[in-house]
C-alpha positions in Angstrom: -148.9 147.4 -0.8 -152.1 149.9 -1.3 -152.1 151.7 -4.7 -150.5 155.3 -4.7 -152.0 158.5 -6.8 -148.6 158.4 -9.3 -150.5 154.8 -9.8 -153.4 156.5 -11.8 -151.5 157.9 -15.1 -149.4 154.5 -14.9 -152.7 152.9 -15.3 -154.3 155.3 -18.1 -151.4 154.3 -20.4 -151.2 150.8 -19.7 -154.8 150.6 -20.6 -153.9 152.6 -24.0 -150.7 150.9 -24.8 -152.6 147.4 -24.7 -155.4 148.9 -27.0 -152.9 150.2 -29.2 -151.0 146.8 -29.0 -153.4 144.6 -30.1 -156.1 147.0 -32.4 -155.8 149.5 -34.8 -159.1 151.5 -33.9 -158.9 154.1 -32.6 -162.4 154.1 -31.2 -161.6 151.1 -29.5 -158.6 153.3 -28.0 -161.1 155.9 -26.8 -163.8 152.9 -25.4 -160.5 151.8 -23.4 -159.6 154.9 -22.1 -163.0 156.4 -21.0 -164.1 153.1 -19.9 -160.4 153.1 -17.6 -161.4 156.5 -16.3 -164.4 155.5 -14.6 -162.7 152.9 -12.6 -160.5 154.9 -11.1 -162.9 157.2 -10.1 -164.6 154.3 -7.7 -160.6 152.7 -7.0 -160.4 151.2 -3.9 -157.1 152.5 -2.6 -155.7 150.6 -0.2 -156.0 147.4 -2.9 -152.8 146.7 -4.7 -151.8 148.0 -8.0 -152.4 144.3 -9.6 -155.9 144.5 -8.8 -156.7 147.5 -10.9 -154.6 146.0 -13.7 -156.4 142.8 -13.8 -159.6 145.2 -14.3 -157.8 147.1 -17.2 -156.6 144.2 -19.1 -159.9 141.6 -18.5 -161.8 145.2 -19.9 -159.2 145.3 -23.1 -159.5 141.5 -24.0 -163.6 142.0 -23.8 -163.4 145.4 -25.9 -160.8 143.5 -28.6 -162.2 140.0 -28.6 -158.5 139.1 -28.2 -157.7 136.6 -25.5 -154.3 137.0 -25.2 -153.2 140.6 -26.6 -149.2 140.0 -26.1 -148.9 136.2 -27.3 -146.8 137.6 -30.3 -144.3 139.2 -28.1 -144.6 136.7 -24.9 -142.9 134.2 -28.2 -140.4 136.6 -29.3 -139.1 137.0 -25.8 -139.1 133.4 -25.6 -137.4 132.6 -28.6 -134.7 135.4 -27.9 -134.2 134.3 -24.4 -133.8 130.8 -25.3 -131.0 131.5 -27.3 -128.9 133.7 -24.6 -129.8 131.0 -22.1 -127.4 128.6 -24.6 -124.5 131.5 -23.8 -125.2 131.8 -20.3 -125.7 128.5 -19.3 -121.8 127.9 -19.5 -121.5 131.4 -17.7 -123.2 130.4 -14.4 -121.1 127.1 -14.5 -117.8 128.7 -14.5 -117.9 131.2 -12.3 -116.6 131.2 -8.6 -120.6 131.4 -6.8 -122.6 129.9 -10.0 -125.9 130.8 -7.3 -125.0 134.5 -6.9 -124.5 134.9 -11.2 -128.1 132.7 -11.8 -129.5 135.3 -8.9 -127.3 138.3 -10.7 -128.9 137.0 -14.2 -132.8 136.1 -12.4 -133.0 140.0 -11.5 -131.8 141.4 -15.2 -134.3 138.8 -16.8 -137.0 141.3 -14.7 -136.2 143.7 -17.2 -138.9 142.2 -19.8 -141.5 144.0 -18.2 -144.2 144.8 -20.8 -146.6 146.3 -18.2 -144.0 148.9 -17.4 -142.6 149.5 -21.0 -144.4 148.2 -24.3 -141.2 147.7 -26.1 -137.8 146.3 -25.2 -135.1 145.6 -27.3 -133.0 142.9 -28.0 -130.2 145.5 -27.2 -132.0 146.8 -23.5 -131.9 143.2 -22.6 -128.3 142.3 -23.4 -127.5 145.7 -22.2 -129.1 144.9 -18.6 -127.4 141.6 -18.4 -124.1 143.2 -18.7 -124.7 146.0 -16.0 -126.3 143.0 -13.6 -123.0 140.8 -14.2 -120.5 144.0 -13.3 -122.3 145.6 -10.1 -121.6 145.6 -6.7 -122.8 142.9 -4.5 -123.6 142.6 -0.9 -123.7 138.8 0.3 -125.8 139.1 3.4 -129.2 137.9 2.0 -127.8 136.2 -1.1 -126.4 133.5 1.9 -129.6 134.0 3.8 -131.0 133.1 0.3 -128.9 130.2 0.2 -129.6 129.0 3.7 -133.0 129.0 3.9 -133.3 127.2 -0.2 -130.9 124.3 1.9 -133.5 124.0 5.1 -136.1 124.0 3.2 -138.5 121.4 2.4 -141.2 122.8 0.2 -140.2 125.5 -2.0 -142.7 127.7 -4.2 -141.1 129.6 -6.9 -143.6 132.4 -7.9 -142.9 133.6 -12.1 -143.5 136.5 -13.8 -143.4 137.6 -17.4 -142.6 135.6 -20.7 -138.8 135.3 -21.9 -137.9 136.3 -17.9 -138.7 132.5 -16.9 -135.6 131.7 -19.0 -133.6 133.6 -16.4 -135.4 131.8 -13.9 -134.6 128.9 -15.0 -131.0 129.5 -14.4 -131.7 130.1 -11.0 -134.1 127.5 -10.2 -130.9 124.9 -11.9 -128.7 126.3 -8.9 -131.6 125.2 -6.4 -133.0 121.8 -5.0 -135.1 121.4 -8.4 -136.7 118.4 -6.3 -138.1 120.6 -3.6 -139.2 123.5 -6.0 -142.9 123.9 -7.5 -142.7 126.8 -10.1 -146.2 128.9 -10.5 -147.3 130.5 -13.7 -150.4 132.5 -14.4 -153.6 130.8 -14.8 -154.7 132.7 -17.4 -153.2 135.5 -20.3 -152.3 139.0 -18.6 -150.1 141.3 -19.9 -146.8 139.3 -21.2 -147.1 137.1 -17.7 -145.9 133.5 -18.0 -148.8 131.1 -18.5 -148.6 127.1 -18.5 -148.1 127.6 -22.4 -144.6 129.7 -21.7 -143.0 126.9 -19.4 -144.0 124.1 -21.6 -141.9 126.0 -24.4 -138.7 127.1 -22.6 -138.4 123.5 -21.3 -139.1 124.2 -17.6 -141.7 121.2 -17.2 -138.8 119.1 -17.8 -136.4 120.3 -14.8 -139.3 121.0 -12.1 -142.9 120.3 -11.0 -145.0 123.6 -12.7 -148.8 124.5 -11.8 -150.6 127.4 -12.4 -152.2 129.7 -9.9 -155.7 129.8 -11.5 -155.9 133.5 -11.3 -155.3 136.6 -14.5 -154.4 139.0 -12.3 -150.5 140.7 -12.9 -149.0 139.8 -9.4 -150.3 136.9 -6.7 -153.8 138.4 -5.3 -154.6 135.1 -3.3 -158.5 135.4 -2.8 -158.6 135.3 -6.6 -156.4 132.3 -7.0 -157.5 128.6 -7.2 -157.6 126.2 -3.9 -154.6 124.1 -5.0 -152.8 127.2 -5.4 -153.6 128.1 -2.0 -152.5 125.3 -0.5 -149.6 125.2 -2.2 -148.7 129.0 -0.8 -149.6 128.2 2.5 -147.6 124.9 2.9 -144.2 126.1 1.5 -142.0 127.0 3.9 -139.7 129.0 1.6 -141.2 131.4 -1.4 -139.2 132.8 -4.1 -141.6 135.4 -5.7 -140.5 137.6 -8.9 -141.3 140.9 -10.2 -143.0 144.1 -9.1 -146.7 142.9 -9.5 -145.7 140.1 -7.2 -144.1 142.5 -4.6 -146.9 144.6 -4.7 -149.3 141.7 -4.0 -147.4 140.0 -1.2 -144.5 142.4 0.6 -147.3 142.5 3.6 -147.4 139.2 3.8 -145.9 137.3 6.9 -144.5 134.2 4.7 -140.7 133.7 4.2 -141.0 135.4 1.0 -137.6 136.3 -1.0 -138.3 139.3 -3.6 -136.2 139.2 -6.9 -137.2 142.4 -9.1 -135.8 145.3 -10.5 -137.4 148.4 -9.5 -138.8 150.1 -12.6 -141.1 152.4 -11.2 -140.9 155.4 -9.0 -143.7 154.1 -6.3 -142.0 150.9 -6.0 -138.7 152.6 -5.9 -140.2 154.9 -2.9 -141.9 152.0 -1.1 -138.4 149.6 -1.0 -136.3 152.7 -0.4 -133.9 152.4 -3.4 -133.6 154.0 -7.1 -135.0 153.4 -10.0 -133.0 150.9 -12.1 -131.8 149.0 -9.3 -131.5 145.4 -8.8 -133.3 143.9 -5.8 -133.5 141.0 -3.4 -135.3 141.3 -0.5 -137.0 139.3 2.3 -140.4 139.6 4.1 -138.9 138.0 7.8 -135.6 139.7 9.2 -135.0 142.9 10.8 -135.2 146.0 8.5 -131.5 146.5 8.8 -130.8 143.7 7.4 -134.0 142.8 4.6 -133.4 144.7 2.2 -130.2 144.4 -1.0 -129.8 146.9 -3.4 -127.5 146.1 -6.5 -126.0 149.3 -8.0 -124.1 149.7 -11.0 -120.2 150.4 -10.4 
């Protein structure tokens, strides 16, 4: 996916929200915001909106002397998570398709999204795992989903943010855990998982996790490490979550499931849905039938 013009502003105040976020100087506001000026004027557009960010934020943490700007938050969401995960746990078990509620749960979990909104409440969360749990459901590529996870033999479960990768773990407990390698970020970006993250919501324990060597928000291949690559190019089934990693790899011709919640107008536009909806969606099958929108009743 290239980068749109209605990416620019997005990236002005992503830029200022991380400045704001992790320093009270207000000249090191203005150095962020001039200094994220002049690379969009030489943007390459037709690289991915991940690309840009990976600029913005590896500028901010060089301008700060902060290495990782939202480890305070990437805890809190964490911690909080944690704790619904002990409610919802019991949830998954006891209903009729356990899979489609962990997938239902996986997508709200998108919500913590600190690249898109700074803040989000303990209340937007709870809030979006009610709607998620209550909307209507197509079952065409949740059994495609299903299917292909059974066939498989080597599955690569691509994470995205903090506090969301207790979601995922509910999923990934509904899925051959002995086929499944989960991929974290290799370094701190934005409120992305890192190694750090799985190790504390227990996920080392339940599945084989690796990091993908890269800082970049999304899955920008040339920038991630060799076993990484590998890794992507021998799975014959990938799970990938999150907007970043849709906008990195919905050109790509791997067997690539997308679980996100559209939270942007340009992503909105690109999958052909609303903003707010919940999304599954795969890279191989006819257009008719690759794409699933969840709406709320």
């Amino acid at each position: 996916m290239k980068t749109y013009l209605d990416c620019i502003p997005c990236f002005i105040r992503q830029g200022l929200d991380a400045a704001r976020l992790v320093s009270g100087d207000e000249q090191i506001h203005e150095q962020v915001v001039r200094r994220v000026l002049r690379l969009t004027v030489d943007l390459d557009m037709s690289q991915t909106p991940p690309a840009m960010g990976q600029k913005i934020h590896r500028l901010i943490r060089e301008l700060t002397g902060n290495e990782d700007p939202y480890r305070d938050l990437k805890k809190q969401h964490n911690q909080f998570a944690l704790e619904l995960y002990d409610l919802l746990e019991p949830t998954v078990h006891s209903t009729e398709d356990p899979l489609e509620t962990a997938v239902r749960l996986a997508i709200a979990g998108n919500i913590i999204d600190l690249g898109v909104k700074t803040s989000i409440s303990d209340s937007d969360i709870q809030k979006t795992i009610n709607d998620s749990l209550t909307a209507s459901f197509d079952q065409t590529m949740l059994e495609q989903l299903r299917s292909d996870a059974e066939c498989a033999r080597n599955i690569l479960y691509l994470s995205d943010n903090a506090g969301e990768i207790v979601f995922d773990r509910l999923l990934l407990e509904q899925l051959p855990t002995e086929k499944i390698t989960v991929a974290v970020k290799g370094q701190p970006i934005i409120n992305d998982a890192t190694m750090a993250d799985a190790e504390f919501i227990g996920l080392t324990k339940i599945v084989e996790v690796i990091d993908n060597g890269s800082d970049a928000p999304g899955t920008i291949l040339e920038t991630c490490s060799q076993r990484f690559r590998d890794r992507f190019e021998n799975a014959d089934l990938i799970i990938a979550k999150g907007q970043g990693n849709y906008e990195t790899l919905s050109d790509s011709d791997k067997n690539i499931f997308f679980i996100l919640k559209a939270k942007c107008p340009v992503i909105a536009e690109h999958i052909g849905c609303e903003i707010g909806d919940m999304i599954l969606r795969r890279t191989l099958c006819a257009d008719e039938d690759r794409k699933l929108i969840l709406k709320g009743n």
